[in-house]
LOKE-794355 format. One record per residue (C-alpha): residue number from 1; residue in three letters; x, y, z. Coordinates in steps of 0.1 Angstrom, whole numbers, padded with zeros to 4 digits, always signed. Each point is the difference from the previous one (the first is absolute). Example, Ala and Ser with C-alpha at 12.3 -4.5 7.8 and 13.67 -1.06 7.14 Angstrom:
% LOKE-794355
+-----+------+-------+-------+-------+
| seq | type |    c1 |    c2 |    c3 |
+-----+------+-------+-------+-------+
|   1 |  ALA | +0123 | -0045 | +0078 |
|   2 |  SER | +0014 | +0034 | -0007 |
+-----+------+-------+-------+-------+
END
This chain:
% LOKE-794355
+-----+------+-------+-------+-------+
| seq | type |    c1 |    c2 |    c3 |
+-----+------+-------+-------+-------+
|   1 |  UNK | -0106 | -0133 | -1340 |
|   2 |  UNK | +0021 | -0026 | +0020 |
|   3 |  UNK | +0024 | +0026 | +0009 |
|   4 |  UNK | -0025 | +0023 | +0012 |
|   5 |  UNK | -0012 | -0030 | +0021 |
|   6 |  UNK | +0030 | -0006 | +0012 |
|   7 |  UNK | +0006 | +0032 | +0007 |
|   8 |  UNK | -0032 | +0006 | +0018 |
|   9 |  UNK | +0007 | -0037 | +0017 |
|  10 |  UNK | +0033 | +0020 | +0016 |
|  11 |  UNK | -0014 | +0036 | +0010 |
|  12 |  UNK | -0028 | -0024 | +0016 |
|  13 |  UNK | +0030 | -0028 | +0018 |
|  14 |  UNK | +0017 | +0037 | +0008 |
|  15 |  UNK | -0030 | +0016 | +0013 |
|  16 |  UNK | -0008 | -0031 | +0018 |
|  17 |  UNK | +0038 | +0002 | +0014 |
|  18 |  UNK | -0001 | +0032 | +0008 |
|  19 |  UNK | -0037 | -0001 | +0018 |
|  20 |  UNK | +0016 | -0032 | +0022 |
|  21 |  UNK | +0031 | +0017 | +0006 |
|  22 |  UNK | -0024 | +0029 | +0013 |
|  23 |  UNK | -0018 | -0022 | +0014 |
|  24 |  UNK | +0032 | -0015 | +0018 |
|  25 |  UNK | +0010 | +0036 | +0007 |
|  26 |  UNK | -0027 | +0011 | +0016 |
|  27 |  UNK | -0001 | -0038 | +0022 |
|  28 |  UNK | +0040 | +0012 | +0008 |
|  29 |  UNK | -0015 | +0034 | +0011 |
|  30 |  UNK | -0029 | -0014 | +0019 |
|  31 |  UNK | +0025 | -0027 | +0015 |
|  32 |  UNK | +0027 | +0032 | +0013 |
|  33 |  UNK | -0033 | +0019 | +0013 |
|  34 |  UNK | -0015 | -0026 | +0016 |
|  35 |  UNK | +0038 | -0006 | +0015 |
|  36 |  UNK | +0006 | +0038 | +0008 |
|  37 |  UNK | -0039 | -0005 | +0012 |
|  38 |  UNK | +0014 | -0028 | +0021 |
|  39 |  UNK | +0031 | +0018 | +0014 |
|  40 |  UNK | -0018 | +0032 | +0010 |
|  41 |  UNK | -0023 | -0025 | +0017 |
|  42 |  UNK | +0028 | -0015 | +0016 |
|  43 |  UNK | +0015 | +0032 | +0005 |
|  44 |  UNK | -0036 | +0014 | +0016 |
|  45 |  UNK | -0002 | -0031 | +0024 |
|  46 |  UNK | +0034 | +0008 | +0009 |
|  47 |  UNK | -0006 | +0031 | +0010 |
|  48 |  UNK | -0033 | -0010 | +0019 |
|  49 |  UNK | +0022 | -0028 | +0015 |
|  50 |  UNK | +0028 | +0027 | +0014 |
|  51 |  UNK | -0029 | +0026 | +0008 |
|  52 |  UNK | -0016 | -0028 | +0023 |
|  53 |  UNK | +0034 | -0010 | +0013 |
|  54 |  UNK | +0009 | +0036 | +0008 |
|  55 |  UNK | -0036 | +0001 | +0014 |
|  56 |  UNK | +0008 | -0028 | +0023 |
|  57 |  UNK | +0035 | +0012 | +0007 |
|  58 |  UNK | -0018 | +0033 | +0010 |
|  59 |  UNK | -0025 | -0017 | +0024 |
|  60 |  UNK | +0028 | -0021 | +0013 |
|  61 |  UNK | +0022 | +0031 | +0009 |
|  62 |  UNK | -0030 | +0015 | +0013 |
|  63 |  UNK | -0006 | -0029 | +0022 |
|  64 |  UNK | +0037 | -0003 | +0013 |
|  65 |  UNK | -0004 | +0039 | +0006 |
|  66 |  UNK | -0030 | -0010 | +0020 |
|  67 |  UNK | +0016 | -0027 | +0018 |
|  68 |  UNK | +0034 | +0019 | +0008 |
|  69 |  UNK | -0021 | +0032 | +0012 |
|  70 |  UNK | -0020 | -0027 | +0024 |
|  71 |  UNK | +0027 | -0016 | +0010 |
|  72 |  UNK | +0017 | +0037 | +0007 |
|  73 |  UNK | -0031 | +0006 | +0017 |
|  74 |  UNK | +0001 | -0034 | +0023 |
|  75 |  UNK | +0038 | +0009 | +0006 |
|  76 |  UNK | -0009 | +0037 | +0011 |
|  77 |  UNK | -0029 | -0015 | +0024 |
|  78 |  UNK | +0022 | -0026 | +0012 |
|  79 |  UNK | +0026 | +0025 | +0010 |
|  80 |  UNK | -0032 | +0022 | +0014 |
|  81 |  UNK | -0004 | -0029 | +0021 |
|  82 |  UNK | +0037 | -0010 | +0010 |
|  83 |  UNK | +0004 | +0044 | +0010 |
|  84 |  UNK | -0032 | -0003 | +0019 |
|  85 |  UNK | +0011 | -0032 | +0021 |
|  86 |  UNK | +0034 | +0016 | +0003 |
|  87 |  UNK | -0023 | +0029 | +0020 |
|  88 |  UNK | -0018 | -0022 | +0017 |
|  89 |  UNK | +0032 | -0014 | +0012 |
|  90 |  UNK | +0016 | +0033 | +0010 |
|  91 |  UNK | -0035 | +0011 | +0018 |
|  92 |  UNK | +0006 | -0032 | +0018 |
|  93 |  UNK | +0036 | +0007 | +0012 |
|  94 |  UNK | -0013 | +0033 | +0009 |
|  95 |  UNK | -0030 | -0012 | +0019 |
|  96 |  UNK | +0027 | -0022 | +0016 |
|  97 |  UNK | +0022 | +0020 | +0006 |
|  98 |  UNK | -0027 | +0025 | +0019 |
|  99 |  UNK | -0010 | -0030 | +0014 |
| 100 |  UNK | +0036 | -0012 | +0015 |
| 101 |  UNK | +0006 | +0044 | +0011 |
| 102 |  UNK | -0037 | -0005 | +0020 |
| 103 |  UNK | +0006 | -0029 | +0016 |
| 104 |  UNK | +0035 | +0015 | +0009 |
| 105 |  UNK | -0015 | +0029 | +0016 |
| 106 |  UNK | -0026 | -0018 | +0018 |
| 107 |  UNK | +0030 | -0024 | +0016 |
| 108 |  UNK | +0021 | +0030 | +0008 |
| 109 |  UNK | -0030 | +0018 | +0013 |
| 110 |  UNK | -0007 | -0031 | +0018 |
| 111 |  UNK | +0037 | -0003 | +0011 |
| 112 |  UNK | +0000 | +0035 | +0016 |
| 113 |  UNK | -0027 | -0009 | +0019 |
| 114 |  UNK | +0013 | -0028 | +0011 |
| 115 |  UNK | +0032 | +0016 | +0009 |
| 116 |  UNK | -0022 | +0031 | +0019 |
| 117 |  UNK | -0016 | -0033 | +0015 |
| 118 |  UNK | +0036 | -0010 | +0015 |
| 119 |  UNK | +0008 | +0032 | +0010 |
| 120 |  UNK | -0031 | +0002 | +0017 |
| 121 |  UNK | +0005 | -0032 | +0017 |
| 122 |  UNK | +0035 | +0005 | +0012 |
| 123 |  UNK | -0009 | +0035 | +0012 |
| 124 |  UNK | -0025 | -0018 | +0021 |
| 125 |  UNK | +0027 | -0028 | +0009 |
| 126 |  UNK | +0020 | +0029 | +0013 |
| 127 |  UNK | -0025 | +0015 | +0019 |
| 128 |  UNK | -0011 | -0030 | +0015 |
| 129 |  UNK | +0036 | -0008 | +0006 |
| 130 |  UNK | +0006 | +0039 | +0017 |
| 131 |  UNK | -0029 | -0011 | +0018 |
| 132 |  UNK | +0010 | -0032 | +0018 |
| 133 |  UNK | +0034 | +0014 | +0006 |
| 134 |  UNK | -0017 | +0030 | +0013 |
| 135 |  UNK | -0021 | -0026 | +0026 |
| 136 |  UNK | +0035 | -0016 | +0006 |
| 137 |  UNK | +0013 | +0033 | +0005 |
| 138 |  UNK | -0028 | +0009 | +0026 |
| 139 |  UNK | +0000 | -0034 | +0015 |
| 140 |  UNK | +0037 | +0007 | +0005 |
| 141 |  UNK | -0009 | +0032 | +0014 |
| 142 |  UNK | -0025 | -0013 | +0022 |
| 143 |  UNK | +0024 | -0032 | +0015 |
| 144 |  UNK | +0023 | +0030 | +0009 |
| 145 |  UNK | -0022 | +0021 | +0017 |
| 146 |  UNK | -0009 | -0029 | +0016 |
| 147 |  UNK | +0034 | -0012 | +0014 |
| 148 |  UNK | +0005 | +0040 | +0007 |
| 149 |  UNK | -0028 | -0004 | +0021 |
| 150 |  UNK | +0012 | -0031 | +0015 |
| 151 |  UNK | +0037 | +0020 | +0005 |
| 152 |  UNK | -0020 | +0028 | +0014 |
| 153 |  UNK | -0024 | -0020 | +0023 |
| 154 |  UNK | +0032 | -0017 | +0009 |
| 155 |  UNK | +0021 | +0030 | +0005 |
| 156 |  UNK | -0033 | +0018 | +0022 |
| 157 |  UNK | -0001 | -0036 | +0018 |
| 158 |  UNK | +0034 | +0002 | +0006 |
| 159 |  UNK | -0003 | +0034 | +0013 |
| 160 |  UNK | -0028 | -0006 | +0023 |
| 161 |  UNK | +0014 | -0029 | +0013 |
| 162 |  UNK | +0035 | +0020 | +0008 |
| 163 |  UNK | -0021 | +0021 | +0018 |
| 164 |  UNK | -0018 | -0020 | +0017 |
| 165 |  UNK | +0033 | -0015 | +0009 |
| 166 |  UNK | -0001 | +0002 | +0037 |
| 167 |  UNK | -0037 | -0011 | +0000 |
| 168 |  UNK | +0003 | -0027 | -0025 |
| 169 |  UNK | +0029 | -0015 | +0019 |
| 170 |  UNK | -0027 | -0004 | +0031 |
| 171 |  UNK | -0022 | -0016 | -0021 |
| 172 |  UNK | +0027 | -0017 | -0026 |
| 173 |  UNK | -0015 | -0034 | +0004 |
| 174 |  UNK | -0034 | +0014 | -0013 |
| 175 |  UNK | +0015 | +0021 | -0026 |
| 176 |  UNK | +0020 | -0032 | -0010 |
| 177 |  UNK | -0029 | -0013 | -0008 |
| 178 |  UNK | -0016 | +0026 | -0014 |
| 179 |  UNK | +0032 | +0009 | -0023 |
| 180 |  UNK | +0000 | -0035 | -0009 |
| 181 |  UNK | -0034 | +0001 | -0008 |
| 182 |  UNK | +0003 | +0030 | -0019 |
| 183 |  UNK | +0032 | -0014 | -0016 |
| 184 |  UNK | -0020 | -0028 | -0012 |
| 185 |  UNK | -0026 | +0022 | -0012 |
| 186 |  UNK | +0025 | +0026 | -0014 |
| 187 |  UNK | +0014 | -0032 | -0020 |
| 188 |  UNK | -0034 | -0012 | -0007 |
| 189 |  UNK | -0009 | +0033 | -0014 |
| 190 |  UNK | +0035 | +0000 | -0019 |
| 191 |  UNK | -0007 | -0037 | -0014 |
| 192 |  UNK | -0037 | +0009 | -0007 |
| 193 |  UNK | +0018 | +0035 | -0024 |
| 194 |  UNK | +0024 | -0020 | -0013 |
| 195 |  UNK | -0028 | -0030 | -0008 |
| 196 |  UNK | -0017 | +0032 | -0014 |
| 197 |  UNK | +0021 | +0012 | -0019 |
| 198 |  UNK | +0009 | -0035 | -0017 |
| 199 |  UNK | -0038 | -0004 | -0008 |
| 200 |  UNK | +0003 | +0035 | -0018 |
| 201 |  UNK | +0031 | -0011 | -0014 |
| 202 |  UNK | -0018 | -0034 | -0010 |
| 203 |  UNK | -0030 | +0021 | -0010 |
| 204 |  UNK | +0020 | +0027 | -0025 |
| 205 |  UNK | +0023 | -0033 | -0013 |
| 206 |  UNK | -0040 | -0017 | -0004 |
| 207 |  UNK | -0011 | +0034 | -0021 |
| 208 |  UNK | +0031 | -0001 | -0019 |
| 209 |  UNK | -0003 | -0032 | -0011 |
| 210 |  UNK | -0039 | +0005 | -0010 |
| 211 |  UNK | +0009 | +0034 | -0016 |
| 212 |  UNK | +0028 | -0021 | -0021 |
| 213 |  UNK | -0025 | -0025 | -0005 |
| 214 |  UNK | -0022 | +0029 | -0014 |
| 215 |  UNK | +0023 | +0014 | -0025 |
| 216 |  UNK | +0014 | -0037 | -0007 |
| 217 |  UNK | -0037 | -0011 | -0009 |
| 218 |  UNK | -0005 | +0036 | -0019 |
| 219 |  UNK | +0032 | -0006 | -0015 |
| 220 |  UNK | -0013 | -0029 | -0014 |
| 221 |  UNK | -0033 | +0012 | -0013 |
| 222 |  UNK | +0019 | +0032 | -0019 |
| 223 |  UNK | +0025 | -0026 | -0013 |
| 224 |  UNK | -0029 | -0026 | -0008 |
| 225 |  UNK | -0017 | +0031 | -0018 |
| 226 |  UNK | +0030 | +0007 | -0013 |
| 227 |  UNK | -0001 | -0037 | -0020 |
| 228 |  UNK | -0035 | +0005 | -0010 |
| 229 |  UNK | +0006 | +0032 | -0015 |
| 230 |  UNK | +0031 | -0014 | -0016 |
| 231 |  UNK | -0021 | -0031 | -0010 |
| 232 |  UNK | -0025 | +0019 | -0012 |
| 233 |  UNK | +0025 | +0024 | -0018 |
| 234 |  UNK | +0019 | -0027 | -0019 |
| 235 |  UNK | -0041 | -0019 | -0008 |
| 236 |  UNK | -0009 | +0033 | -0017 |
| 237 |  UNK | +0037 | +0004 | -0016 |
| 238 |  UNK | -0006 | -0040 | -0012 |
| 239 |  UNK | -0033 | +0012 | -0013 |
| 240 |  UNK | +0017 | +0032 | -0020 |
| 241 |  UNK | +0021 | -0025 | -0018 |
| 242 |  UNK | -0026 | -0025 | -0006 |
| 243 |  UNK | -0022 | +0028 | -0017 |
| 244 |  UNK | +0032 | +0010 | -0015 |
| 245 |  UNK | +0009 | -0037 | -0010 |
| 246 |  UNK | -0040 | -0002 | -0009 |
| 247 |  UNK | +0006 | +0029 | -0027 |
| 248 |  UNK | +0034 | -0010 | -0015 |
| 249 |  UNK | -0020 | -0032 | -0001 |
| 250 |  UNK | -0031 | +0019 | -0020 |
| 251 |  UNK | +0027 | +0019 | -0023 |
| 252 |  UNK | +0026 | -0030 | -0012 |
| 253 |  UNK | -0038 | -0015 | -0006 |
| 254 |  UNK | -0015 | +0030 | -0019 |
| 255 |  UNK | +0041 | -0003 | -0023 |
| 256 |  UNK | -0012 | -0035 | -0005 |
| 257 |  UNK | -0031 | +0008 | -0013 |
| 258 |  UNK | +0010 | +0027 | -0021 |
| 259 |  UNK | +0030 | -0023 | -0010 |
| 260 |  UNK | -0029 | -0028 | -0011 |
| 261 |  UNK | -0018 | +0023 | -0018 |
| 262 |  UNK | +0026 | +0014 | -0020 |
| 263 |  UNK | +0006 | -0039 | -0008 |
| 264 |  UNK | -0033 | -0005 | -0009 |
| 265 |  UNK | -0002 | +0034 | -0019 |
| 266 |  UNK | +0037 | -0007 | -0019 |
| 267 |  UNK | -0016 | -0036 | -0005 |
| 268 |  UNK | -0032 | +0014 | -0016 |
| 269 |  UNK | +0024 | +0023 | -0019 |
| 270 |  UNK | +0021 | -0031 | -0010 |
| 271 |  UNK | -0032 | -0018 | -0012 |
| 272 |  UNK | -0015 | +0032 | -0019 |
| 273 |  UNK | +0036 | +0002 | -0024 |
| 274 |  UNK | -0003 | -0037 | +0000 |
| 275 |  UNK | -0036 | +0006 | -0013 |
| 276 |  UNK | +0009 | +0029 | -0024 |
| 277 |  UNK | +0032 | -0018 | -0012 |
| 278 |  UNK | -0020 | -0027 | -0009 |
| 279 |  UNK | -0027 | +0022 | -0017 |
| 280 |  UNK | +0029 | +0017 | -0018 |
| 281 |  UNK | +0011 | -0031 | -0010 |
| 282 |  UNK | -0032 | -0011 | -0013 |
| 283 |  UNK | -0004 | +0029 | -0021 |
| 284 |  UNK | +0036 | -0004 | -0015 |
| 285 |  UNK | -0010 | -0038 | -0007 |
| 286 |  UNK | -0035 | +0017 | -0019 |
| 287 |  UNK | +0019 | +0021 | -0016 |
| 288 |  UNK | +0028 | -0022 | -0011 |
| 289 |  UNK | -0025 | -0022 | -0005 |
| 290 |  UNK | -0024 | +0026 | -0022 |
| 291 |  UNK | +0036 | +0013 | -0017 |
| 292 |  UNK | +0002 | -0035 | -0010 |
| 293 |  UNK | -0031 | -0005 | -0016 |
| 294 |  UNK | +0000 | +0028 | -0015 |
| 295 |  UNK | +0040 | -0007 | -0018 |
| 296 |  UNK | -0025 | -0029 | -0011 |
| 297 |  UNK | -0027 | +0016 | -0016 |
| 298 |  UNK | +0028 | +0022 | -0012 |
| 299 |  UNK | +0023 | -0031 | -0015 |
| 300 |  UNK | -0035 | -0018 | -0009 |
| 301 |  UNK | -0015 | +0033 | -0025 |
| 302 |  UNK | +0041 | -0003 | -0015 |
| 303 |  UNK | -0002 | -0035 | -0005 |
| 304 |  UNK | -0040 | +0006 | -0016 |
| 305 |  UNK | +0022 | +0030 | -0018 |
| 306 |  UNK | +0023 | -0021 | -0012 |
| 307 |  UNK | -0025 | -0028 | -0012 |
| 308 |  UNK | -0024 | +0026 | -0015 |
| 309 |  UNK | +0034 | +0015 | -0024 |
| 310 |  UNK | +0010 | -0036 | -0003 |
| 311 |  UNK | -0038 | -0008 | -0012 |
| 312 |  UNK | +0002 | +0035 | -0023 |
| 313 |  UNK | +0033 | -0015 | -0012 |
| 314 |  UNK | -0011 | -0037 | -0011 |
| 315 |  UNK | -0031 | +0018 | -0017 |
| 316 |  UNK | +0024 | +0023 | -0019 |
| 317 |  UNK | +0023 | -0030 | -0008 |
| 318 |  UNK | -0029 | -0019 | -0010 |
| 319 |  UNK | -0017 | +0029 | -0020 |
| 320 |  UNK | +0035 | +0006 | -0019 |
| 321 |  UNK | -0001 | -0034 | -0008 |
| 322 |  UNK | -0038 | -0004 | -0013 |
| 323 |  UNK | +0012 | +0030 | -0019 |
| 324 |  UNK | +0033 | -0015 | -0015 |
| 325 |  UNK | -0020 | -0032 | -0003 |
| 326 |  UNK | -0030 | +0025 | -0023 |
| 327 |  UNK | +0028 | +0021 | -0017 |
| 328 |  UNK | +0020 | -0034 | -0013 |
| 329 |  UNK | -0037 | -0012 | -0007 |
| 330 |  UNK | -0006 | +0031 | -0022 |
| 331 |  UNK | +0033 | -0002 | -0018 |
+-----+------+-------+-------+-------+
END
């Protein structure tokens, strides 16, 4: 009967055994699924974790896409803008250019007429020059036929008085007188010619001088026109460039404003990577950071691992001894 206790006392400690090492078993097999439980968690917010990074990477791409095809953009319009001023600045030398050939036709235009104008005058000069020499001439003629008709009076005086020889010798005394009174008139009519003709000397030197006078005076108007136009010629030239100065001025002003805004645009650029860098950044730190914790979670369900099959293996030490203790009891 004791053996049968006994025996009944062991198939009970065995049964007990075995239920506790089931028991232990199934707290090992509960402990590696909770752990594979734990890993594919791990594993799960991993992949969630790479899916949002790759997310973020995506939208990050996307947004430097964005940003290179508006800066692309800005570049194409600012190059729009530096072709259209570079036409702006050829119609300009163009319109200047038309400008400078106008104004060169009106001054030749207005030289031609100036030169017709000079022609003209010393045509006129000429004439008026034939003229007085043609009143000199006929004044010359004139004094001749004059002293011809002195020489022929003189000649038909003579005559008459060679024949009236014998008569004049009877009256000689009278005809003294009267040849010396017609000496003195002859001379008096001679001075009063010769008078004559210095007054129409005097008179053609007088003319001459006012007609020089004339084309000295229109000399100096043409000449004094002459300035004005050239005055006028270099204001309007001095103008030209200082429209022309005026729109290199506006152009090296439009460079500096496209310069400054590609500044400000390469600035805004600068500070957008800064941004992004820093955002990337960030979200390396987060996801160091999140790797981190999650290593910790990982090391911290181990170390609870490894305390749970420590715990399993003090109960099992302890069981084996309450058993050794019952089984030396029994004996």
């Amino acid at each position: 009967a004791e053996g049968r206790h006994a025996r009944d006392i062991e198939a009970t400690m065995k049964a007990n055994e075995w239920q506790k090492e089931h028991e232990s078993y199934e707290l090992k097999w509960a402990s590696e699924r909770d752990a594979e439980e734990y890993e594919k968690q791990l594993a799960r917010e991993r992949r969630e974790s790479l899916n949002l990074r790759n997310a973020e990477g995506r939208r990050i791409r996307d947004n430097e896409h964005e940003m290179k095809r508006n800066d692309m953009n800005k570049e194409h319009e600012s190059y729009e803008l530096k072709w259209a001023g570079e036409r702006d600045a050829e119609e300009y030398k163009k319109q200047l250019a038309l400008e400078r050939r106008e104004s060169l036709a009106l001054r030749n235009a207005e030289g031609v007429r100036i030169r017709y104008l000079e022609a003209q005058m010393k045509a006129n000069d000429f004439h008026n020059e034939h003229e007085s020499y043609e009143l000199k001439w006929a004044g010359e003629r004139d004094a001749d036929e004059y002293k011809k008709q002195l020489a022929r009076e003189r000649r038909e005086s003579f005559e008459l008085r060679n024949a009236e020889g014998r008569h004049a010798r009877d009256i000689e005394a009278t005809m003294k007188a009267n040849e010396w009174q017609k000496e003195h008139e002859s001379y008096e009519l001679k001075w009063a010619s010769e008078r004559d003709a210095e007054e129409y000397e005097k008179q053609l030197a007088r003319e001459r001088r006012e007609s020089l006078n004339l084309r000295n005076a229109e000399g100096r108007r043409i000449r004094d026109n002459e300035h004005e136009m050239k005055r006028n010629d270099m204001n309007k030239e001095h103008e030209s460039y200082e429209l022309k100065w005026a729109g290199e001025r506006d152009a090296e002003e439009y460079k500096k404003q496209l310069a400054l805004e590609r500044r400000e645009s390469l600035a805004l650029r600068n500070a957008e990577g800064v941004r992004i860098r820093y955002l990337e950044a960030q979200m390396k730190a987060n996801d160091f950071h999140n790797e981190h914790e999650s290593y910790e979670l990982k090391w911290a369900g181990e170390r609870d691992a490894d305390e749970y099959k420590k715990q399993l293996a003090r109960e099992r030490r302890e069981s084996f001894e309450l058993r050794n203790a019952e089984g030396r009891h029994a004996r």
